[in-house]
ZAPA-479829 format. One record per residue (C-alpha): residue number from 1; chain; x, y, z. Coordinates in Angstrom, 2 decimals, always signed. Each point is the difference from the previous one (the first is absolute). Layout:
BEGIN
+-----+-----+---------+---------+---------+
! seq ! mol !       X !       Y !       Z !
+-----+-----+---------+---------+---------+
! NUM !   A !       X !       Y !       Z !
...
+-----+-----+---------+---------+---------+
# end
This chain:
BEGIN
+-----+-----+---------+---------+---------+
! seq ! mol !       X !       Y !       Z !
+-----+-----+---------+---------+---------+
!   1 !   A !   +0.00 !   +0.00 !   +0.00 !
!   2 !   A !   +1.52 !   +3.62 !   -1.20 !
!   3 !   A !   +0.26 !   +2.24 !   +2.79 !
!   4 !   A !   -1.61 !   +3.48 !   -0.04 !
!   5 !   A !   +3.46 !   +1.93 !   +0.54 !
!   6 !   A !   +1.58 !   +1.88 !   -2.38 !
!   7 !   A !   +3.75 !   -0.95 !   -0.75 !
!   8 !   A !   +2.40 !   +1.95 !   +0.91 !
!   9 !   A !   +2.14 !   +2.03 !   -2.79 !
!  10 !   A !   +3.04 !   +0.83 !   +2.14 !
!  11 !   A !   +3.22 !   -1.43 !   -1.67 !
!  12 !   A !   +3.02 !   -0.48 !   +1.71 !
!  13 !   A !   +1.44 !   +1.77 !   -2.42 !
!  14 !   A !   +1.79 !   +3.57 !   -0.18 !
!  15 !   A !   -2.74 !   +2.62 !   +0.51 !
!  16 !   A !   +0.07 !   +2.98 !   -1.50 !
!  17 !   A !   +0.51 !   +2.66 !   +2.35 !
!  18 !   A !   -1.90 !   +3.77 !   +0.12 !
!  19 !   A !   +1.49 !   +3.15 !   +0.24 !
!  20 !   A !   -2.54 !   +2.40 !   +1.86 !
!  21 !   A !   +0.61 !   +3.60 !   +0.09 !
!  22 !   A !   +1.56 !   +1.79 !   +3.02 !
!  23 !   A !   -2.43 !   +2.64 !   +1.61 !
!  24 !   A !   +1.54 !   +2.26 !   +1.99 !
!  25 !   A !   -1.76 !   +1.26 !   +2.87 !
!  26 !   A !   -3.03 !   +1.99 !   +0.16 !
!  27 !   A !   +0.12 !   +3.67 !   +0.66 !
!  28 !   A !   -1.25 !   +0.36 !   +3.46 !
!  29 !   A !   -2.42 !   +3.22 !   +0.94 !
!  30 !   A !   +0.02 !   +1.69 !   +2.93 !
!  31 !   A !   -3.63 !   +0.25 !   +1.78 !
!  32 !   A !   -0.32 !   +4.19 !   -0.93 !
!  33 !   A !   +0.65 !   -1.09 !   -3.62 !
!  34 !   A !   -2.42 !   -3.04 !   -0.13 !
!  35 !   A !   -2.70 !   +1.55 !   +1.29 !
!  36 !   A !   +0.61 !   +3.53 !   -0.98 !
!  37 !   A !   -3.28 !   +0.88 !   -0.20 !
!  38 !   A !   -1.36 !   -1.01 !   +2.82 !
!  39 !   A !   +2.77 !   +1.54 !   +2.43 !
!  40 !   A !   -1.42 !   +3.44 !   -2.11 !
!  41 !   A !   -3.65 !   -0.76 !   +1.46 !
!  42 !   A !   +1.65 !   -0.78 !   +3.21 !
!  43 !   A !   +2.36 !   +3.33 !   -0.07 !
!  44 !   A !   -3.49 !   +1.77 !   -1.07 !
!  45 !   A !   -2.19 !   -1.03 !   +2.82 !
!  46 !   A !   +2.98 !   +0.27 !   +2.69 !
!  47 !   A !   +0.45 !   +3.53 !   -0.66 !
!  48 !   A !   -4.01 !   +0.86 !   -0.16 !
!  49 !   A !   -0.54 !   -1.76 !   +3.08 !
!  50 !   A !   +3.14 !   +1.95 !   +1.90 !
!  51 !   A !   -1.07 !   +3.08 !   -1.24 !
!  52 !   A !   -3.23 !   -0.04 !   +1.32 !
!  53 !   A !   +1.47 !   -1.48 !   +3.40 !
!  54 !   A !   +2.37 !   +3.22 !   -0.66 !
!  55 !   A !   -2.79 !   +2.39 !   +0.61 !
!  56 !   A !   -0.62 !   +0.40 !   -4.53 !
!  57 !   A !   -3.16 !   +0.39 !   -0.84 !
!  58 !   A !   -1.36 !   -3.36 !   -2.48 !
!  59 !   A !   +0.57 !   +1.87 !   -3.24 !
!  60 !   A !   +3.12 !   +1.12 !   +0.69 !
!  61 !   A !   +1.48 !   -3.46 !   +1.59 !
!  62 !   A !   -1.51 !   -1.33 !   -3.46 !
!  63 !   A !   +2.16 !   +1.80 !   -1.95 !
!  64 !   A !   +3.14 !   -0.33 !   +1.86 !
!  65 !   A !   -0.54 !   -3.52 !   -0.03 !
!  66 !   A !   +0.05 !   +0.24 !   -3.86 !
!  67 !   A !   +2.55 !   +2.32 !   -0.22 !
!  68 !   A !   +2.72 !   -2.57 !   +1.34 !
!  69 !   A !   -1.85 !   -2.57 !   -1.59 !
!  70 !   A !   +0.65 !   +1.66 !   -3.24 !
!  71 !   A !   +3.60 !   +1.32 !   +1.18 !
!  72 !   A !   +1.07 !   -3.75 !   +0.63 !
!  73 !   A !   -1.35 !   -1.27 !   -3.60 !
!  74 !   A !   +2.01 !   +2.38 !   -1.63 !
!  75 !   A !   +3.10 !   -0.76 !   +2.22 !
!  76 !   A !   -0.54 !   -3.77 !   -1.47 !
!  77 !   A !   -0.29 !   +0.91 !   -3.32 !
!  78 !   A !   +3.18 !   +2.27 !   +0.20 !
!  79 !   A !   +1.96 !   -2.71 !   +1.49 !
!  80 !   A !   -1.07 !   -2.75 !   -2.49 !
!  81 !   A !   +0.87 !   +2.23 !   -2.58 !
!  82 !   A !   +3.24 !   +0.76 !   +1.08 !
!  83 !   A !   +0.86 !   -3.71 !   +1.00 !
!  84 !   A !   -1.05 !   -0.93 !   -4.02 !
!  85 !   A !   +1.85 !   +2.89 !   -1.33 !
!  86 !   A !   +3.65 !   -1.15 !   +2.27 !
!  87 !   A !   -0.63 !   -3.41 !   -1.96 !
!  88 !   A !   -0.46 !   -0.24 !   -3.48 !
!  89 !   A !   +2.72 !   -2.32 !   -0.88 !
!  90 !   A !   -1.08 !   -3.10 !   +2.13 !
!  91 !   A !   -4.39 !   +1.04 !   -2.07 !
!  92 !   A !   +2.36 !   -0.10 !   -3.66 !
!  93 !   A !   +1.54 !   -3.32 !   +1.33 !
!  94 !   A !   -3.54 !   -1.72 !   +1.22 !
!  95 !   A !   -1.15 !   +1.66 !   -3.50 !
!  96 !   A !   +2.36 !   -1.84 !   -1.95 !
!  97 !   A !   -0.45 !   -3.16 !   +1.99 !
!  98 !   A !   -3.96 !   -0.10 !   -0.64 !
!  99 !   A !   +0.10 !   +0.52 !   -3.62 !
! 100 !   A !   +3.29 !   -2.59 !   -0.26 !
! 101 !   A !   -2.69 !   -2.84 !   +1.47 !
! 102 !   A !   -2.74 !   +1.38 !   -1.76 !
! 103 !   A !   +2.25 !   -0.59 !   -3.51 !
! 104 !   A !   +1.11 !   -3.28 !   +1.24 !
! 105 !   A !   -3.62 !   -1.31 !   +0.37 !
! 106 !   A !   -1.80 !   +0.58 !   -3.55 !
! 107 !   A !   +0.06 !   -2.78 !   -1.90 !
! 108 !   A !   -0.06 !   +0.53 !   -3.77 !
! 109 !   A !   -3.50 !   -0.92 !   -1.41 !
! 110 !   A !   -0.80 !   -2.07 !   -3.23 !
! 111 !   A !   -0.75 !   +2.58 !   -3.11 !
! 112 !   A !   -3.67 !   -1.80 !   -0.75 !
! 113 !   A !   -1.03 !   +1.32 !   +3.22 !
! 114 !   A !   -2.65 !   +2.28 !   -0.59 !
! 115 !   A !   -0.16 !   +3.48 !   +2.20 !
! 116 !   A !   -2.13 !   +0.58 !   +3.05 !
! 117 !   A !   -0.11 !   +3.67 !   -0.45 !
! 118 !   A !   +0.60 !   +1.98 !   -3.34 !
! 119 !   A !   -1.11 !   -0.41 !   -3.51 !
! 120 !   A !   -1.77 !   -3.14 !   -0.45 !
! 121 !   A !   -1.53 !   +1.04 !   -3.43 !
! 122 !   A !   +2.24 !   +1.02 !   -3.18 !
! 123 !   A !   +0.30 !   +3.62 !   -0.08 !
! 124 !   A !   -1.37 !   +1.59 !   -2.89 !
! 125 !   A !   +2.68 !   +2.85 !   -1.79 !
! 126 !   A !   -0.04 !   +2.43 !   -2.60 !
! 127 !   A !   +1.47 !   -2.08 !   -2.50 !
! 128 !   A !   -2.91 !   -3.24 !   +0.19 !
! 129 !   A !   -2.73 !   -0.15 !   -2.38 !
! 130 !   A !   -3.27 !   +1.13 !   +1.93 !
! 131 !   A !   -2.49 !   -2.73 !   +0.62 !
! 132 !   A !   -3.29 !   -0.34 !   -1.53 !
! 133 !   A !   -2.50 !   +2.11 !   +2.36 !
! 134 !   A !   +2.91 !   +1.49 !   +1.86 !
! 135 !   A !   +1.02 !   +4.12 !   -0.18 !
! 136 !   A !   +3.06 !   +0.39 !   -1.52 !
! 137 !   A !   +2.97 !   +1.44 !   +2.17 !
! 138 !   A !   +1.21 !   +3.35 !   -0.78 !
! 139 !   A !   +3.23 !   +1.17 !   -0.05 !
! 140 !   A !   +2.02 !   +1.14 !   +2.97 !
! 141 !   A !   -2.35 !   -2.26 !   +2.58 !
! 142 !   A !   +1.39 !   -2.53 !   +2.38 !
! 143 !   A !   -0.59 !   -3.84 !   -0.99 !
! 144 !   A !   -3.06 !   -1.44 !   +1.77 !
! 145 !   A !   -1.29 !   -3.33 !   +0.88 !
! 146 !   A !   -1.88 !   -1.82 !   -2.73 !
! 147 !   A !   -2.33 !   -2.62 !   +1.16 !
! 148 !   A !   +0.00 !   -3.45 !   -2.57 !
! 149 !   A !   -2.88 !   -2.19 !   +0.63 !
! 150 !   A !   +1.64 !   -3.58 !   +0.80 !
! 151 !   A !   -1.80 !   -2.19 !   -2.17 !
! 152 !   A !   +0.46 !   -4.07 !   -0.52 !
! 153 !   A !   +1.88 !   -1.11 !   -3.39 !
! 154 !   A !   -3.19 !   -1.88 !   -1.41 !
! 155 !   A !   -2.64 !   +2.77 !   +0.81 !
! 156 !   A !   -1.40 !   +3.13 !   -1.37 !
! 157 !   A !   -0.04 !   +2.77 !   +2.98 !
! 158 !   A !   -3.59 !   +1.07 !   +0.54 !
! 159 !   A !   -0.54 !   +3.15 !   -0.41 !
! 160 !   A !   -2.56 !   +2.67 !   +1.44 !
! 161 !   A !   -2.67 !   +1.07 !   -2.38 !
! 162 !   A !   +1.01 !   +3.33 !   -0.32 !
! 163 !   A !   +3.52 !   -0.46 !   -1.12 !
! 164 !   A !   +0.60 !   +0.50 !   -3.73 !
! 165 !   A !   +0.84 !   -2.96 !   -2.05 !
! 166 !   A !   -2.87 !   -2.31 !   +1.48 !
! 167 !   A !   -1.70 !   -2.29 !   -2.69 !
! 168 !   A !   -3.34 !   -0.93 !   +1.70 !
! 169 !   A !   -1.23 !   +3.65 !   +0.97 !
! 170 !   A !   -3.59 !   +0.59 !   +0.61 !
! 171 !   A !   -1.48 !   +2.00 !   -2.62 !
! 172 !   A !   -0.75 !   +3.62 !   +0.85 !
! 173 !   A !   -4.39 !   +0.64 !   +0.28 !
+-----+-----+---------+---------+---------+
# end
């Protein structure tokens, strides 16, 4: 009687062995720039609630409140932009490595593969005859799509009853 498990496909063999990547390590955040915006709530609502314990009136505490609030954003956004602007040599290098992998991972595709996006139809130019029932192009205008009924080898195409060249018309009353 066969049993039910599967064999096993390990050889003793040589195995071929995998190179992974190294990843260095992650750059770490500190807590202020993690959760940026909430320490600006935080810094918002401190400063209200210690101006009115102050002796401010409500409005006044409100808009303190907002003014370091406001104060402290910019203060980030100076300081990021200064950190990015110290280091552009190390954003070239990451540059460079991104598009060296991106490169490295297209594979060439067969030439009978058709498109996804772009022309699909022939594109109709100056220099084509014009097609029965079409406008011909005039000079000096971009090439546009033409649209060619696909029709089987052994049939006629059927055509509405208002197109010109149709045999079987109704005669007019």
């Amino acid at each position: 009687m066969a049993t039910n498990k599967p064999q096993s496909r390990y050889s003793a063999g040589a195995t071929k062995k995998l190179r992974l990547p190294k990843i260095g390590p992650p750059k770490r955040k500190g807590l202020f720039e993690e959760y940026f915006y909430a320490f600006l709530v935080i810094i918002f609502a401190v400063v209200a609630i210690l101006g009115v314990a102050g002796g401010m009136e409500g409005y006044n505490a409100v808009i303190a409140g907002l003014w370091f609030a406001v104060f402290t954003w910019f203060a980030e956004q100076l300081r990021r932009y200064f950190k990015e602007k110290s280091s552009p040599a190390a954003l070239k290098k990451e540059a460079q490595k991104a598009k060296a992998q991106l490169a490295a991972t297209k594979v060439p595709l067969s030439p009978n593969l058709k498109p996804m996006i772009g022309p699909q139809w022939p594109l109709k130019t100056d220099k084509e005859p014009a097609q029965a029932g079409a406008k011909p192009a005039t000079p000096g205008k971009k090439p546009v799509f033409v649209y060619e009924r696909p029709t089987l080898p052994d049939r006629k195409p059927r055509l509405p009853a208002n197109w010109p060249g149709r045999q079987d018309k109704k005669p007019k009353q």
